[in-house]
C-alpha positions in Angstrom: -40.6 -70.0 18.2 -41.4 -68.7 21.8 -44.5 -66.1 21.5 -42.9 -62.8 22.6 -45.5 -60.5 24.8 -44.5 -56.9 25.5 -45.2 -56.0 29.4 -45.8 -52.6 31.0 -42.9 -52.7 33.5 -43.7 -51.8 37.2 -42.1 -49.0 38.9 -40.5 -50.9 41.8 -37.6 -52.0 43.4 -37.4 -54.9 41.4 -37.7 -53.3 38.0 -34.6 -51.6 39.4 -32.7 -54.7 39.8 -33.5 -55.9 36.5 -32.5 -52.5 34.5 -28.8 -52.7 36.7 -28.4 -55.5 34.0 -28.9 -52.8 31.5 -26.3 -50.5 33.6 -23.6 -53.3 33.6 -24.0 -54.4 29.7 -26.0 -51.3 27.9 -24.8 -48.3 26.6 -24.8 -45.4 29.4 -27.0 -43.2 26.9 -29.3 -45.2 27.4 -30.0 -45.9 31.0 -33.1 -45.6 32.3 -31.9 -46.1 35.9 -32.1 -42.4 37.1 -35.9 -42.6 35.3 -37.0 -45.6 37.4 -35.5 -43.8 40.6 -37.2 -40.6 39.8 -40.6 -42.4 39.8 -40.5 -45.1 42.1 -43.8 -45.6 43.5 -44.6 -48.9 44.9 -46.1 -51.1 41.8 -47.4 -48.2 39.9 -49.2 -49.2 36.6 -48.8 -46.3 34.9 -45.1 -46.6 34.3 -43.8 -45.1 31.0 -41.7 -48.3 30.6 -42.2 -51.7 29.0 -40.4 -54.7 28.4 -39.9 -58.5 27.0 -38.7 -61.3 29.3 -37.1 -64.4 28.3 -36.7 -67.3 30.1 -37.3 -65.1 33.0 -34.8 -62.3 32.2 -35.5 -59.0 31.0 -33.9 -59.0 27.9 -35.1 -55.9 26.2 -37.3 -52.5 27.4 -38.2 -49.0 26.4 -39.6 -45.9 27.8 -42.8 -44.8 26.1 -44.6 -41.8 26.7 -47.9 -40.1 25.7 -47.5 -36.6 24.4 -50.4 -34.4 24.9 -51.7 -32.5 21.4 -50.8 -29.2 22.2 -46.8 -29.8 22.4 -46.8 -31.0 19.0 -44.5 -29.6 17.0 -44.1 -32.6 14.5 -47.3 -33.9 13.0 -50.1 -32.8 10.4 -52.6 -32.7 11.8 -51.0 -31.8 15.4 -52.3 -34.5 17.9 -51.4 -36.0 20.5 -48.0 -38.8 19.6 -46.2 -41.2 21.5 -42.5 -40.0 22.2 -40.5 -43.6 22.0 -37.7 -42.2 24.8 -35.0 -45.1 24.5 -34.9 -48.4 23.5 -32.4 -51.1 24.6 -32.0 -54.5 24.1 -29.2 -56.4 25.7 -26.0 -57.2 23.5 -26.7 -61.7 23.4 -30.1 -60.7 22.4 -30.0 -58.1 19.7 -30.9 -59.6 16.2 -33.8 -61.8 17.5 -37.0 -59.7 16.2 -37.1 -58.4 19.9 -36.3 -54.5 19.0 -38.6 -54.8 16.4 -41.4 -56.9 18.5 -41.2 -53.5 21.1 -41.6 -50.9 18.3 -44.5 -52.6 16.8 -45.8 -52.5 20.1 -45.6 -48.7 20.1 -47.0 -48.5 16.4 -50.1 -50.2 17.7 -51.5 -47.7 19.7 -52.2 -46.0 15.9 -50.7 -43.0 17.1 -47.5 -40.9 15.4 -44.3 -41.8 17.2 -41.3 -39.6 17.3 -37.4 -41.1 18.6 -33.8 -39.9 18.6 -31.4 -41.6 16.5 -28.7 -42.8 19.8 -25.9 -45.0 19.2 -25.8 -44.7 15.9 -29.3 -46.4 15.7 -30.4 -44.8 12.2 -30.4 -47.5 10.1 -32.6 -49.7 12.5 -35.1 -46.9 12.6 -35.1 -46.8 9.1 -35.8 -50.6 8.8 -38.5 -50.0 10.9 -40.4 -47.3 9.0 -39.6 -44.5 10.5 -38.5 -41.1 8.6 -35.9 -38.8 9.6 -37.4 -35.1 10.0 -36.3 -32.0 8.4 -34.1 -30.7 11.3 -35.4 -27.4 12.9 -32.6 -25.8 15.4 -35.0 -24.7 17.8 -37.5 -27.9 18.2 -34.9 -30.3 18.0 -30.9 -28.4 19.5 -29.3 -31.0 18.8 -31.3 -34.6 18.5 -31.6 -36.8 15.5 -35.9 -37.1 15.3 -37.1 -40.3 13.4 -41.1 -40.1 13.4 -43.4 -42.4 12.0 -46.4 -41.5 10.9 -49.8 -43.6 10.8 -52.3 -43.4 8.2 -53.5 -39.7 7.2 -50.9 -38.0 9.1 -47.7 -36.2 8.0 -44.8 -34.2 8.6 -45.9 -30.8 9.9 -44.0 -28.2 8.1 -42.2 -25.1 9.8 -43.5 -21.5 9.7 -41.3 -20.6 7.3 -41.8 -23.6 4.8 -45.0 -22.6 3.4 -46.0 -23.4 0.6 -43.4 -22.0 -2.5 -45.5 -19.2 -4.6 -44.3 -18.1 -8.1 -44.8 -14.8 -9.1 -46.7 -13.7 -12.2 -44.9 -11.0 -14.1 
């Protein structure tokens, strides 16, 4: 089997063509069109997006983005994470390893990485050994979180989930 390399996407005009593949045959949730547009900037290499290629196509991309530490409102020790944005990989492609070959990708930076659940995505997340969060109303109105969590870190708990005390009579 083919080697399949992950590749930082440029922001350009002709990453554009290529994600109006995604437009036509992905799911509208999750377009990253409007992102691309926002950013364009001639080749820039710091683009939050990243993809595979096969046989010169771009098959499958995500958007990936570096957190800073002090927006953290997931992790134990808070830190800085990676926020996995969306993920796509187009329909007569899917079940090939290459959804799997991006969010490896991400794991290897050996940082937590949080994701939404979209289009009924759960289970793959799951596979992929990511947890669900205990959902919080006002950090995550209305998302489905999946985090996973590298060694030594964990779930950060709420204000109000302290630790339980008993009282001694």
């Amino acid at each position: 089997m083919q080697q399949i390399e992950v590749k930082r996407l440029l922001v350009n005009y002709k990453t554009l063509e290529e994600f109006r593949n995604f437009r036509e045959f992905g799911a509208a949730e999750l377009s990253m069109k409007d992102d691309l547009e926002a950013n364009i900037i001639e080749n820039d290499s710091e683009s939050p997006f990243y993809g595979i290629y096969f046989g010169g196509k771009l098959v499958a991309r995500m958007s990936l983005y570096r957190i800073d530490g002090k927006y953290d409102r997931y992790f134990e020790p808070p830190q800085d994470y990676l926020e996995l944005w969306k993920l796509e990989v187009l329909e007569p492609y899917r079940g090939k390893g290459f959804g799997r070959v991006l969010v490896d990708f991400a794991k290897s930076f050996n940082l937590p990485v949080k994701t939404n659940a979209r289009q009924r995505s759960n289970e793959f997340w799951t596979k992929m050994g990511f947890e669900p969060v205990t959902y919080q109303t006002d950090r995550d109105r209305g998302e489905s979180p999946y985090v996973w969590y590298p060694e030594g870190v964990k779930e950060q708990l709420s204000e109000d989930e302290g630790p339980v005390e008993t009282l001694e009579n």
